[in-house]
N, C-alpha and C positions, 0 to 999 in steps of 0.2 A: 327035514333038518330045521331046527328051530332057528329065527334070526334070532342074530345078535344084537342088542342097542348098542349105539356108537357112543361110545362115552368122550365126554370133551373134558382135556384135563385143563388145570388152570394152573398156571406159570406159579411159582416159590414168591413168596409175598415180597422177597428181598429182590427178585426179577421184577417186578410190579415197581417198587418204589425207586429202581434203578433207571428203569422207564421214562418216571417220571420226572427224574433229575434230569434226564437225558434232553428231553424235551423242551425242560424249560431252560437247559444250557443252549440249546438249540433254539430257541424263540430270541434269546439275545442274540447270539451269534447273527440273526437275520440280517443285523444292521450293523455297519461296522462303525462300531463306538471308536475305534480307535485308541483303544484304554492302554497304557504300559502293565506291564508287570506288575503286580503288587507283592510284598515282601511273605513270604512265608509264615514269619511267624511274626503275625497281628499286632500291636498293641494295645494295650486294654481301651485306650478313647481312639475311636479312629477321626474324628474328626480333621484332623494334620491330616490326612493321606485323602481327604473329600478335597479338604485345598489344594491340596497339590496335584492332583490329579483332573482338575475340573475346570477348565478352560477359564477362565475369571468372566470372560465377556456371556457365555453360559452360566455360571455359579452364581453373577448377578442376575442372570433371572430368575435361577432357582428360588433363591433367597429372599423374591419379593414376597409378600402375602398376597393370598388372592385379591383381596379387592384393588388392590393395585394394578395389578394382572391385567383383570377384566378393562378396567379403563384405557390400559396402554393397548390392548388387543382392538376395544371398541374404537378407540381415536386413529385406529393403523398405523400406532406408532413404531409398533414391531408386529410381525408378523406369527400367525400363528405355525406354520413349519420352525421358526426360531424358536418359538417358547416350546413346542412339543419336542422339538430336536436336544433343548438342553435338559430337558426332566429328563427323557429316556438316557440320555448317559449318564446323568447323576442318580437315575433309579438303577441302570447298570452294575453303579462302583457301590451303591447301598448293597444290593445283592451278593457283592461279591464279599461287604464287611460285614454283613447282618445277619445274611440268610434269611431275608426278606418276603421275597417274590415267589411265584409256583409260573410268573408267565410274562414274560413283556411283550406286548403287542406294538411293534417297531410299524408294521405293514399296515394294521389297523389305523393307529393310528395317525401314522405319517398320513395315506389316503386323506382321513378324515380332514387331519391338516391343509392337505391340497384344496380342497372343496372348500373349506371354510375362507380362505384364500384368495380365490375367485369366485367368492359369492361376496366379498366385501369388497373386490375390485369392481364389479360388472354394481354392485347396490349401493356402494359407497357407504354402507350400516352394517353394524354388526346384524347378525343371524339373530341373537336373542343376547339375556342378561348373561350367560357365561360363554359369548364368543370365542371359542377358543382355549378356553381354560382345560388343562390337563388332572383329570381326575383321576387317583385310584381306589380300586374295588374289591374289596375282603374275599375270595375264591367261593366262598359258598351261596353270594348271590349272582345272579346265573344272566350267561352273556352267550345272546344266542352263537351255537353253534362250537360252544368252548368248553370243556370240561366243568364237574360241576363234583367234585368227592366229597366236599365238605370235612376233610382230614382223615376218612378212610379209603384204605388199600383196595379195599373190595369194591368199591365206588370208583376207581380209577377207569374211564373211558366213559361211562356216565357223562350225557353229554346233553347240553341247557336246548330246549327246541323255541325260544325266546327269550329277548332279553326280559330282566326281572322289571316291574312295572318302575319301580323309583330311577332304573335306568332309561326310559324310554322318556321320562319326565327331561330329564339330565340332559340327555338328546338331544330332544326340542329347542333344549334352550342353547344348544352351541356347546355343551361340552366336547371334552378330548376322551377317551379313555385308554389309557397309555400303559399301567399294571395292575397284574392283580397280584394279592398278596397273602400271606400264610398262613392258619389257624392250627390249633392245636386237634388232636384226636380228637373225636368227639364233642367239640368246641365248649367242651365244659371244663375249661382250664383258664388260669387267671394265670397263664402264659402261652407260650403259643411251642409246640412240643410234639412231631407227630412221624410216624414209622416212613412217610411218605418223602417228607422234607428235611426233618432234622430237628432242631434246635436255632430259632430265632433269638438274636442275643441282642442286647442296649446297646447303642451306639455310643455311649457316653463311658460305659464299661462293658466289656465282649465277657466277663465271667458273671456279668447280673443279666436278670431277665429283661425282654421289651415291655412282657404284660401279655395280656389275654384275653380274650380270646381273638380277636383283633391285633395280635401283636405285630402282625406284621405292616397292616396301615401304621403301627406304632413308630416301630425303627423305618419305615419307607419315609414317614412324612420328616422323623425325626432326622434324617439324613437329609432333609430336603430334596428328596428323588420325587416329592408328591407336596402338594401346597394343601389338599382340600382331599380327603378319601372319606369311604363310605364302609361304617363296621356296623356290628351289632354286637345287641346283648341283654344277658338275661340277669344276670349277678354281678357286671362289673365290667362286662368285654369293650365296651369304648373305653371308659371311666381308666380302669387300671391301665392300658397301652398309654394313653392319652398322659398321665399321672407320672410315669415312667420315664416318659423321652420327653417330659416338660411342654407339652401341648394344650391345646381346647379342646373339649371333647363332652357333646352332648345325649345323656340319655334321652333322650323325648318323652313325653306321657306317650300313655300306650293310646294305637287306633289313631294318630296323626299324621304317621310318614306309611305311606302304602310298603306293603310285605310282600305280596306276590311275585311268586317268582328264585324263592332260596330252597336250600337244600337243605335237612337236616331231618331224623328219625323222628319216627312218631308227627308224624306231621297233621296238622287239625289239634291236637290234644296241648291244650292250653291255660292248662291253670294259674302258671304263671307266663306272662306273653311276653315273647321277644320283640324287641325290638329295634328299627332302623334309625342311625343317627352319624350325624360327621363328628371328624376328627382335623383341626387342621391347625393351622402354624398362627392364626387370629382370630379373636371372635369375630370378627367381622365376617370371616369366610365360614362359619358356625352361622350366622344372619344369613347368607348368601344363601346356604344349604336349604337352610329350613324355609326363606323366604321363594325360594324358587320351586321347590317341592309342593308349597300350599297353594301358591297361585294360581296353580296348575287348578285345582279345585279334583285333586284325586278321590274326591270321595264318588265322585260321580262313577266311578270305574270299578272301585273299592268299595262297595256298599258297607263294609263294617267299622269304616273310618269317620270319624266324626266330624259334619262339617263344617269346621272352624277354619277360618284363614288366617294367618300370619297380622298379627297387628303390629307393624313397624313401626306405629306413630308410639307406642308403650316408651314412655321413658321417666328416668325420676328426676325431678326437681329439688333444688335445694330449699327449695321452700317447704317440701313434702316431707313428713316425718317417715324415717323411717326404720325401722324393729330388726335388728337381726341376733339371733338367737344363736349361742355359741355352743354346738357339742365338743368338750374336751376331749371327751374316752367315751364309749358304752357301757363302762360297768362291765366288760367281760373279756379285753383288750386294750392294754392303753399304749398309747403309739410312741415310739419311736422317738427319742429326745429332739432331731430334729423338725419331725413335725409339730409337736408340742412349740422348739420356737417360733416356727411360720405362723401359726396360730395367734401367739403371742404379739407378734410384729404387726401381723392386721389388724389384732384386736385394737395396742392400742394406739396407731393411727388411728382409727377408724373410731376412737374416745375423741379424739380432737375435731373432728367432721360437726359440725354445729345442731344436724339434723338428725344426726344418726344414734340412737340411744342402743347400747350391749346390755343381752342378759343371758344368763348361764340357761341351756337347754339341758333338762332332765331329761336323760335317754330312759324310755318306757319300755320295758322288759324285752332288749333286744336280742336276749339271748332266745326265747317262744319266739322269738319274729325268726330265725335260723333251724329251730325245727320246725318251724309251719313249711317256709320255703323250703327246705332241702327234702323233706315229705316229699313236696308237689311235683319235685326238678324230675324224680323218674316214676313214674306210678305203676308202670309194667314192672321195678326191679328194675333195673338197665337191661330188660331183656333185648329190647330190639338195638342197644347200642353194643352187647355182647354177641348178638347175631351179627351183627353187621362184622366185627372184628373176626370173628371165629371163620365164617364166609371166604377170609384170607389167609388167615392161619395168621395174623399178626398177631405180635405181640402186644400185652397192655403196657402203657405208658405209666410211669410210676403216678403221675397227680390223675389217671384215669381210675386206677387202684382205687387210689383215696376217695375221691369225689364217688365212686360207686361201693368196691368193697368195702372199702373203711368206713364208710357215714352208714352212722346207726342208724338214721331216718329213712332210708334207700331201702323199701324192699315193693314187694307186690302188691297193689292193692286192693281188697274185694271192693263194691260197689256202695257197700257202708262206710268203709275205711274214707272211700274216695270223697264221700260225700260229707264226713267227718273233719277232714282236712280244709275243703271248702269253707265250711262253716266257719270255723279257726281262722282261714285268713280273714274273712271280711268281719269277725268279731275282732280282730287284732287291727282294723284299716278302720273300727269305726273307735275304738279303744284309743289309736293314737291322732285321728281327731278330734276326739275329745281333748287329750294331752293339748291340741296345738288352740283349741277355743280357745284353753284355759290359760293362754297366756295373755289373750284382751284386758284390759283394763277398767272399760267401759262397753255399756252396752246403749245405742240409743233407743229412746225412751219411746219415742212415736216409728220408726222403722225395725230395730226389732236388731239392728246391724250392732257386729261387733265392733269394737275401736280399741285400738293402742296394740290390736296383735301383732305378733312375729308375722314379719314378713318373709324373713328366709333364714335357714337353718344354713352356719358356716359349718363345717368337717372334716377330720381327715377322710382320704379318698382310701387310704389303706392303713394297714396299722405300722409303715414305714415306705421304705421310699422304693424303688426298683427290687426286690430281693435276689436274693443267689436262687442257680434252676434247682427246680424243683420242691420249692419250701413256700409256696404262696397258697398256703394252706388257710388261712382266712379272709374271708370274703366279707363280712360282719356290714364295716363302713360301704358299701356296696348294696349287697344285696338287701339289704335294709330296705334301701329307695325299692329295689323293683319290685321286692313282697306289699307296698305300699301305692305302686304303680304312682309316686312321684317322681316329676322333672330333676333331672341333676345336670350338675355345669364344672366340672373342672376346669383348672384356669394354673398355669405355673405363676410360684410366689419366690423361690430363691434357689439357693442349690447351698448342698450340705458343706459345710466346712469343721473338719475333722478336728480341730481345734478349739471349736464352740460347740460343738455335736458333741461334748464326750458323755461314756457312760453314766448314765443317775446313779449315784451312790445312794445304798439303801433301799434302792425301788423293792415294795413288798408285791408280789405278783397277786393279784386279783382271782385267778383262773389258771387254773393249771397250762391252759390254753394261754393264757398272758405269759405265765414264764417263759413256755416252747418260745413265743417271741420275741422275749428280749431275751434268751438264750440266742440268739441270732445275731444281733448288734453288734458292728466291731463299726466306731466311724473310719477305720482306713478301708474298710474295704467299700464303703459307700460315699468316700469325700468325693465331689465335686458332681453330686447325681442331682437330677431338679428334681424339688422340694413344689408339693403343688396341692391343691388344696379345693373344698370341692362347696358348690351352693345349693341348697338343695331349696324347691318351692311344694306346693300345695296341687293337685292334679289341675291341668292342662294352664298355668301358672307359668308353660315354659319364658313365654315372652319376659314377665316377668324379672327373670331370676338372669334371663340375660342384662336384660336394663340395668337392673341393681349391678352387676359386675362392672358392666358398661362404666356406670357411675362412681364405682368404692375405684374400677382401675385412674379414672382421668383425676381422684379425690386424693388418693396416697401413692400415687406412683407405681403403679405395680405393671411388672413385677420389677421385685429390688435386685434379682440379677438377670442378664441377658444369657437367653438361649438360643444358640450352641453355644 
């Protein structure tokens, strides 16, 4: 008699993602938050229902910025079981209004708590520079021992066999790590959207998106359930969450913040490189991130990392001229009335600054810089991101469609194609350096150095402000930066007001693509959303481009509305 193979059947994709809700309902449950009720049907800002629900003596510590944090933790002015105990309930009631989280780690890090606790009773010193600080962690970089799907179904029980290098950095220094939080399918969405979780929505409006791919650091941090978390991205996924819920949020040059350790197809294959960067409620906790990451000297660990350490003494003087360069629109997208006035409002503070000279930035053919990039994003086709789904039987996610079936640059590539596309970006990276020489004034005569160039490139971060799900269909002001593998710095500038936001009369559409989005524009449905705006620098420039922020914020006051 012939044997039979045993066949293993694999559970309905809808069994899988029930699982998964289950679970992570089940990780909060661990701890009793003690939460009331929350009302059935939501309303569009849930902010009211974070106050009223969140102990005030807790809410105030949410509410501090890290470096704040750090100091009250390092001097033992509060303990860290206190500061971890009120993020976990206010990431909690985020969870509950956002759809945030895929996991709260109550047990994790309460323990952690503990230890940190009496090791600053028995040392009288903090552990390191983030004693006690409660960080969270985008699901797709991997925490030993915890799940790691990276927003597919078929990846569900996939599990990290260490933690990710930038977490073990993190570690060292005293952090907490207290949630992890949502990404979209595929993480190539400039929302956060996935068969596993749902639909991650803005805290500020529950029918606009947080952002993407990162979205869920986005509404975590933006709820204040997280001060300091860790996303990535390749076209946009800190930058847009970050832009969204009125945060900081930096891309880094690539080869500075160690990688090892994330989840995501096709792994090795890098033409365009992702990248690790915070998101959090100050720059200063943007400075923290980065400054604690580089100290460490990961490149020793990370051979592919460059190695550069963190210069903190970077900073600008008023005595130091300095050049910032204004992108209005790209020529293929023009944004959004109210970001056009955030724009405006910097610009012209920032005329009255004695040192600071404005000049209009010519965008150099950024529509080629969009088919270079989106070439590059799947070179198999989206074959291994369509295996991956099919593996499940899920379903595609409508911006999964787009981003693979619908982008006419998306298919297979022979070995010519591959090599054709290369060529393209770094013709296109030396083409818009050339753009940015040419903005010098002078050259000196005995060293050969430019003088009077742009220092940094101001931008919209998108071509409007949070959008409704599923219409974050351009990526342009984004992904620009990382086909060019430059620093970018989001930073919130105001928040929309329906009354001064109104529609342009006469706007003639540029792009067929420009009308689709100001066919989009209603300012009721985006009044009161933060308005945020982005700085972009020259490669490994990051220090840089923080300084300058550093200096335009303490120069004109920004930002001119307070968020939340």
């Amino acid at each position: 008699m012939a044997s039979r193979k045993k066949v293993v059947s694999t559970p309905p994709w809808q069994e899988i993602c029930q699982e998964a809700q289950d679970y992570r309902d089940a990780s909060i449950a661990k701890f009793d938050l003690d939460i009331p009720r929350l009302p059935k049907m939501l309303p569009r800002n849930v902010f009211g229902l974070l106050h009223q629900h969140h102990p005030q003596t807790e809410s105030e510590l949410t509410e501090k910025p890290p470096e704040v944090l750090v100091k009250l933790l390092a001097s033992g002015t509060v303990t860290v079981t206190a500061v971890t105990t009120a993020f976990l309930r206010r990431a909690s009631l985020a969870q509950k209004l956002t759809n945030c989280i895929t996991e709260l780690l109550p047990e994790r890090s309460l323990a952690r708590a503990e230890f940190l606790d009496n090791y600053f009773t028995r040392n009288k010193r903090p552990i390191g520079p983030l004693h006690g600080l409660p960080i969270s962690v985008k699901e797709h970089i991997g925490m030993k021992d915890l799940g790691l799907n990276a927003g597919y179904v078929a990846w569900w029980g996939k599990v990290a066999e260490e933690d990710a290098r930038v977490l073990q950095i993190l570690w060292r220094a005293g952090a907490v790590f207290h949630a992890r939080t949502t990404q979209p399918q595929t993480l190539m969405h400039l929302e956060t959207d996935s068969n596993l979780y749902g639909v991650t929505v803005n805290p500020y409006s529950r029918y606009l998106s947080a952002g993407g791919s990162s979205g869920g650091e986005g509404a975590l941090i933006g709820c204040r359930g997280s001060c300091l978390g860790i996303g990535t991205d390749i076209g946009g996924s800190i930058r847009s969450p970050a832009a969204n819920n009125g945060l900081y949020g930096l891309k880094p040059t690539a080869f500075r913040i160690p990688t090892d350790g994330w989840s995501s197809t096709m792994p090795g294959a890098d033409p365009i490189t992702t990248v690790i960067g915070p998101l959090s409620t100050s720059l200063e906790g943007v400075k923290l991130f980065m400054q604690t990451v580089l100290d460490s000297k990961p490149w020793l660990h990370e051979p592919a990392l460059m190695p550069i350490a963190w210069n903190s003494a970077f900073h600008i003087s008023a005595d130091k001229p300095l050049k910032i360069g204004v992108l209005w629109h790209d020529d293929v997208v023009k944004p959004h009335p109210p970001i056009t006035r955030a724009l405006k409002s910097v610009v012209s503070k920032l005329q009255n600054v004695p040192n600071v000279t404005i000049v209009d930035w010519k965008p150099h053919l950024h529509d080629e810089a969009w088919a270079i990039i989106s070439s590059l994003y799947f070179t198999d086709g989206g074959h291994e991101d369509a295996a991956a789904m099919a593996a499940s039987g899920e379903p595609w996610r409508p911006l999964t469609e787009w981003i693979i079936k619908e982008n006419p640059c998306v298919k297979k590539l022979s070995m010519q194609e591959f090599f054709y596309w290369q060529e393209e970006r770094e013709a296109y990276r030396q083409e818009y350096a050339k753009v940015w020489n040419e903005t010098a004034t002078s050259q000196n005569p005995e060293t050969g150095e430019l003088e009077g160039i742009v220092d940094a490139i101001l931008c919209p971060v998108g071509p409007g402000v949070a959008p409704v799900h599923n219409t974050a269909k351009y990526w342009g002001y984004t992904s620009q930066w990382n086909l060019l593998d430059y620093p970018a710095l989001v930073f919130p500038v105001d928040k929309v007001d329906a009354a001064v936001d109104v529609v342009e009369k006469g706007h003639k559409p540029m792009t067929e693509i420009d009308k689709e989005n100001w066919d989009l524009y209603d300012p009721a449905v985006f009044s009161g959303l933060p308005i945020s705006l982005q700085l972009v620098g020259r490669r490994f420039e990051d220090e840089k481009i923080v300084a300058i922020l550093e200096y335009i914020e303490q120069r004109i006051g920004l930002p001119f509305a307070e968020s939340p």
